[in-house]
C-alpha positions as CSV (number, residue, x, y, z in Angstrom):
1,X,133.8,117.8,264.7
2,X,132.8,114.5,266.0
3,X,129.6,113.3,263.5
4,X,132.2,115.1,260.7
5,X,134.6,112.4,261.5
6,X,131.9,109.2,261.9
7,X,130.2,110.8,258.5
8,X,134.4,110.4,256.7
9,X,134.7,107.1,258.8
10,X,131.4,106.1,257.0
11,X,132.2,107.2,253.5
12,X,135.3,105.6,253.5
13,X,133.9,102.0,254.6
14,X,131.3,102.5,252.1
15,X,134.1,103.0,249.5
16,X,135.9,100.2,250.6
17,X,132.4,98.1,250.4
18,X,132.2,99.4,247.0
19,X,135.7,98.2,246.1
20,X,135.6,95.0,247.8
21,X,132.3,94.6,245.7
22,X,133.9,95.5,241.9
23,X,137.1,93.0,243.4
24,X,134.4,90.0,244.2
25,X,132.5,91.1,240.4
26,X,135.9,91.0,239.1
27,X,137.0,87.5,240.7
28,X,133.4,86.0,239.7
29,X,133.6,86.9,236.1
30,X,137.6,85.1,235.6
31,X,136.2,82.3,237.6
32,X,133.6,82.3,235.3
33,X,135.9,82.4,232.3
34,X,138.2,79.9,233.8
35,X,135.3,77.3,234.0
36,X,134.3,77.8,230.4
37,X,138.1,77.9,229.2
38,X,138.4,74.3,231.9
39,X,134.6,72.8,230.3
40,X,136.4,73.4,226.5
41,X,139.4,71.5,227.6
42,X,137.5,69.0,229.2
43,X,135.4,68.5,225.5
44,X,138.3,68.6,223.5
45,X,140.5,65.8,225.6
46,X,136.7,63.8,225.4
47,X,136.8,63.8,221.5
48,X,140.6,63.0,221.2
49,X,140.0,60.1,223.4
50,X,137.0,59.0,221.5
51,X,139.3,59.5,217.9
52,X,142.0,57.2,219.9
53,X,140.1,54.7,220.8
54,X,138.3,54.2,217.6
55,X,141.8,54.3,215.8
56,X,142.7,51.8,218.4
57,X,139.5,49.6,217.7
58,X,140.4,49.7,214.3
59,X,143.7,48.8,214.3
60,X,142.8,45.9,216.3
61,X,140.1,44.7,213.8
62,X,142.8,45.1,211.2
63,X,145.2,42.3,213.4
64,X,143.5,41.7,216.9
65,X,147.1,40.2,217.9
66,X,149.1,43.5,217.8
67,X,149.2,45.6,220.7
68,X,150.2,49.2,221.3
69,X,152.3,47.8,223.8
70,X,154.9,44.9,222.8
71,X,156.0,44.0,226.2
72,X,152.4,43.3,226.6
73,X,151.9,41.1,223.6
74,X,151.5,37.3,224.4
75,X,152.3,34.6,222.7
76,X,150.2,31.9,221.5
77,X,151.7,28.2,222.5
78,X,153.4,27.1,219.5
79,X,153.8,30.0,218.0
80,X,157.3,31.1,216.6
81,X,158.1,34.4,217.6
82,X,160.6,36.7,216.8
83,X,162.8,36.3,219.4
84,X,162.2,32.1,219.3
85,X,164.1,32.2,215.8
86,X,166.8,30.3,215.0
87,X,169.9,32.4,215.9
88,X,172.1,29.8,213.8
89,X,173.6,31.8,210.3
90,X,173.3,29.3,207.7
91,X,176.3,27.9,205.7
92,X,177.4,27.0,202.0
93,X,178.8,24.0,202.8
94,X,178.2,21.0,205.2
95,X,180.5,22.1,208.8
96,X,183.4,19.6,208.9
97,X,185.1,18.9,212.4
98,X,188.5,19.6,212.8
99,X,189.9,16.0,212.5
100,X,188.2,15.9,208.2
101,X,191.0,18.8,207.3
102,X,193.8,17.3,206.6
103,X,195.8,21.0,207.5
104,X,194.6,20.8,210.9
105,X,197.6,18.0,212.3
């Protein structure tokens, strides 16, 4: 009864081996497809960042001043920019002050 119950004892380790084995198979070959799926990711990204920057390059060739970032634009000294305009509306006639209406007394 003894070596009957070492012999069971020993098939079911070897069974567990087996499935611990097919589990380990089974873990190698998603790692394996996570890799590829992580290396085609990885390629993609590469060749939208290569597209960017060469829309980039060429959009700077096309106006070297312009920037994707305004905050980051500088100004040249001397340069008018936007937000050095005159903020004045202009008139239709010459302003008078209040002592050439003759209403205002």
């Amino acid at each position: 009864m003894h070596v009957q119950r070492r012999e069971a004892l020993a098939d079911e380790t070897a069974a567990k081996a087996r499935a611990a084995q097919a589990e380990a198979e089974a873990k190698a070959a998603e790692a394996a497809r996570l890799q590829q799926r992580a290396e085609t990711h990885r390629s993609n990204a590469t060749g939208a960042r290569e597209q960017l920057d060469e829309q980039r390059a060429h959009a700077d060739s096309l106006d070297p001043r312009a920037t994707a970032h305004p905050e980051e634009a500088q100004q040249q000294p001397g340069e008018v920019g936007p937000t050095d305009a005159p903020r004045t509306a202009p008139t239709d006639s010459p302003h008078t002050g209040p002592t050439d209406n003759p209403r205002a007394s």
